[in-house]
Every structure is written in C-alpha cells, then in structure tokens.
C-alpha positions in Angstrom: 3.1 67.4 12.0 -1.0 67.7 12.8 -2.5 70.7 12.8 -3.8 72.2 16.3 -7.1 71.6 15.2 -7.1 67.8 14.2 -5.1 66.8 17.1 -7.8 68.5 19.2 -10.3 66.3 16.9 -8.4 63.1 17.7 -8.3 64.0 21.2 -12.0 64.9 21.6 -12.8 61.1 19.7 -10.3 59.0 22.3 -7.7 58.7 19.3 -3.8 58.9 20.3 -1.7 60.1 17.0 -0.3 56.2 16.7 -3.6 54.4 16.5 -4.0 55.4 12.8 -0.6 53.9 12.4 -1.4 51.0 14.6 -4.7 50.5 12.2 -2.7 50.5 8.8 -0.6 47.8 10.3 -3.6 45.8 11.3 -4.8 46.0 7.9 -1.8 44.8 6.5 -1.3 42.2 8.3 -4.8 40.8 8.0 -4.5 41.1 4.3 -1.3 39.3 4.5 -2.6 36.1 6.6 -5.3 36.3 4.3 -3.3 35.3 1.4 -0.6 33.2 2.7 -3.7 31.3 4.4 -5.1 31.3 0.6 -2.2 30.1 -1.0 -1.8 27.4 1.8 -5.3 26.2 1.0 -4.8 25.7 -2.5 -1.5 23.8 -2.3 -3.0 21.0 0.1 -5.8 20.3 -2.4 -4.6 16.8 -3.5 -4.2 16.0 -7.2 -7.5 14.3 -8.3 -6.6 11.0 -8.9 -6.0 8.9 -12.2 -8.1 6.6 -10.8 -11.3 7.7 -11.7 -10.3 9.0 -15.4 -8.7 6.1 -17.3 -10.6 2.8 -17.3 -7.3 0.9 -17.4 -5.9 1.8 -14.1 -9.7 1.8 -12.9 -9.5 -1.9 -13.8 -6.1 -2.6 -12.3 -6.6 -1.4 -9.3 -10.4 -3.3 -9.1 -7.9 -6.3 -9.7 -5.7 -5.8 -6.6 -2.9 -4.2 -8.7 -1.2 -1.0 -8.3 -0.7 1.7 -11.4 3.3 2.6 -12.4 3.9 4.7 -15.3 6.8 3.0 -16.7 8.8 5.0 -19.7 9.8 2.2 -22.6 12.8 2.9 -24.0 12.6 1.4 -27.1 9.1 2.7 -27.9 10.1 6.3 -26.5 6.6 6.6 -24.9 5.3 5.9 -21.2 2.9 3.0 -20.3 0.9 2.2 -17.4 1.8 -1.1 -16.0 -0.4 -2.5 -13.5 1.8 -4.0 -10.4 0.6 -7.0 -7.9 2.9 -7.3 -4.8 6.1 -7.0 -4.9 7.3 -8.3 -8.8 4.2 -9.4 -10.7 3.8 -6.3 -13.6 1.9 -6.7 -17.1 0.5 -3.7 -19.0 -2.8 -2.2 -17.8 -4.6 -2.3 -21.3 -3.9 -6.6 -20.4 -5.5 -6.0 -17.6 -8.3 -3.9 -18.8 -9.3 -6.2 -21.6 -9.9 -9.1 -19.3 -11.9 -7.1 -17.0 -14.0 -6.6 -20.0 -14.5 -10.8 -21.3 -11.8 -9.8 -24.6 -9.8 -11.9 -25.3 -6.7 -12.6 -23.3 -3.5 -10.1 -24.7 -0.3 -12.5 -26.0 1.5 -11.2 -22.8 -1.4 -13.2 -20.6 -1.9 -15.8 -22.7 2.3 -16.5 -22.8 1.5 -15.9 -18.5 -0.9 -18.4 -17.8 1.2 -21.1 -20.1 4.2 -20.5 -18.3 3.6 -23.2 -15.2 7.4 -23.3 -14.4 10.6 -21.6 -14.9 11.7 -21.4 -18.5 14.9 -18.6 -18.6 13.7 -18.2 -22.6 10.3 -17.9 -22.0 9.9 -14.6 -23.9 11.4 -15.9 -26.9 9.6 -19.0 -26.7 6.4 -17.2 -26.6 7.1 -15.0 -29.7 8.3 -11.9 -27.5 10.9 -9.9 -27.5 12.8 -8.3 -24.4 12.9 -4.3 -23.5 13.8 -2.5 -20.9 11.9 0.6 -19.3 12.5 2.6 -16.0 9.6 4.0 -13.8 9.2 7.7 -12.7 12.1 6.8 -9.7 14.4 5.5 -12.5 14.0 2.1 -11.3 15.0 -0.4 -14.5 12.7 -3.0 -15.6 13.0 -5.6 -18.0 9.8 -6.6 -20.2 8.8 -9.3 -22.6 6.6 -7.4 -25.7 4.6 -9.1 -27.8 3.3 -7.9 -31.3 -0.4 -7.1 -29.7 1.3 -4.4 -28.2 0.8 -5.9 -24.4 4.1 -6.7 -22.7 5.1 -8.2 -19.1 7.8 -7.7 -16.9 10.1 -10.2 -17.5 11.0 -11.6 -14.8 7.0 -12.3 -13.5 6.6 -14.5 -17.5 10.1 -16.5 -16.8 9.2 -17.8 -13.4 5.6 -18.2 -13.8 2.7 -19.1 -11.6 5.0 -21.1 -9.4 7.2 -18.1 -8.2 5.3 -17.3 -4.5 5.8 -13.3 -5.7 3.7 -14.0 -7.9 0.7 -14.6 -6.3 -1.4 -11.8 -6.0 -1.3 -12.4 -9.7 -2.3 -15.7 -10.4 -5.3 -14.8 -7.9 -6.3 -11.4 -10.0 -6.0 -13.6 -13.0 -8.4 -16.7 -11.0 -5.2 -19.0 -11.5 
C-alpha cells in the first residue's frame, strides 16, 4: 500500500497509482519491439554472394553459366560446376582457364571434338565416368579426365549438335 503522504505527492503531480505500472509496461514493450525488430533486421541481410569471392564462378557466370556445387562421389569432395541452360555442365576451373587464354582443360578439348553423338565418347576421349549429386540430391553423371576437369556426361556424348546445348557452344564461340 502507499503511504498517505506519497499518494498525496502523486496526486498533487496528476499521477493515478497505475500510471507507474502503465510506464514499466511501456518500457518493456519498447525494449521488446526493439529486439525482435533487431533480430528481424539481421536475418534479412542476404548472404554476400560467391560471386564476387572466387574467380571461377566470377568467370562462369561472365560466360552466361550458372554456379552448382556438385558433391563427387568418388573424389569425396564438392566442385563447382558451371551450368548453361538446361543440361550443358563442365567444371568451373574449365571455365576459368579459358576466360584467362590457358589452354583448353581435356574436358573442353574432348567438348569441342565431339560434333555428333558418340554414346562412348568419354572413353574415347581418355575419360572416365562418375557420378555426383548437387545440394538437392539431384544425380549427375560426369566424364573426368586426368587434368582434373570433368563434364557432365550427357552435354560431351551429344555434343555441339544437341539444341540444349547451346548456350554452350555460344559461351565457348562454337
């Protein structure tokens, strides 16, 4: 209970007994909203993109492909493949080296010799078939060559002839 003489205080001032109760409320709240509007903040803030740290998916995307980290199964390690439409995938460091003049990797050097479709033409390039599965579990088969560059498998066996293929041949000026 208040005393006599701090309710007469309270009165004197134009404060009822719950406004100190209504105040601490207040000032809860506010620091509530405050963090929950803090925390909100901090989980829109969008990943800072790969994009502008690795120079081999810099170089894909510059060439019109798309980056996919694709987990080899045989090599228990992930890659970055770089993607062009819907099929077309070879690995980014392929990719990379031509956007720097190197010389072409085995896996585009098997690519731009395979005009038509040739079932074997990862064996008959010196490759060897693996599988890997992207981030959604998706399954991939790939051609590897001994360079360490590989291509999905399908994209080498039809070649530059398959219309998926496309946005390839043009990142590769075929």
């Amino acid at each position: 209970r208040e005393s006599t003489k701090f309710r007469g205080l309270n009165y004197r001032l134009g404060r009822t007994p719950g406004d100190d109760k209504m105040n601490r409320t207040m000032a809860i709240f506010g620091i509530l909203l405050i963090l929950v509007l803090g925390v909100a903040a901090h989980a829109e803030k969008p990943l800072k993109k790969p994009i502008l740290s690795n120079p081999e998916i810099r170089a894909c995307h510059i060439s019109g492909g798309d980056s996919h980290v694709i987990s080899i199964s045989a090599k228990e390690d992930e890659f970055v493949f770089c993607k062009y439409g819907d099929l077309a995938m070879v690995d980014a460091s392929s990719v990379f080296a031509l956007s720097q003049s190197q010389t072409p990797s085995l896996a585009i050097a098997a690519y731009k010799k395979a005009t038509s479709t040739n079932m074997n033409a990862c064996y008959d390039f010196g490759g060897q078939v693996i599988s890997g599965s992207d981030l959604e579990e998706q399954i991939f088969l790939f051609c590897s060559f001994t360079d360490s560059s590989a291509i999905e498998l399908s994209t080498l066996s039809n070649g530059q002839t398959l219309p998926a293929n496309s946005d390839f041949n043009r990142s590769l000026g075929l």
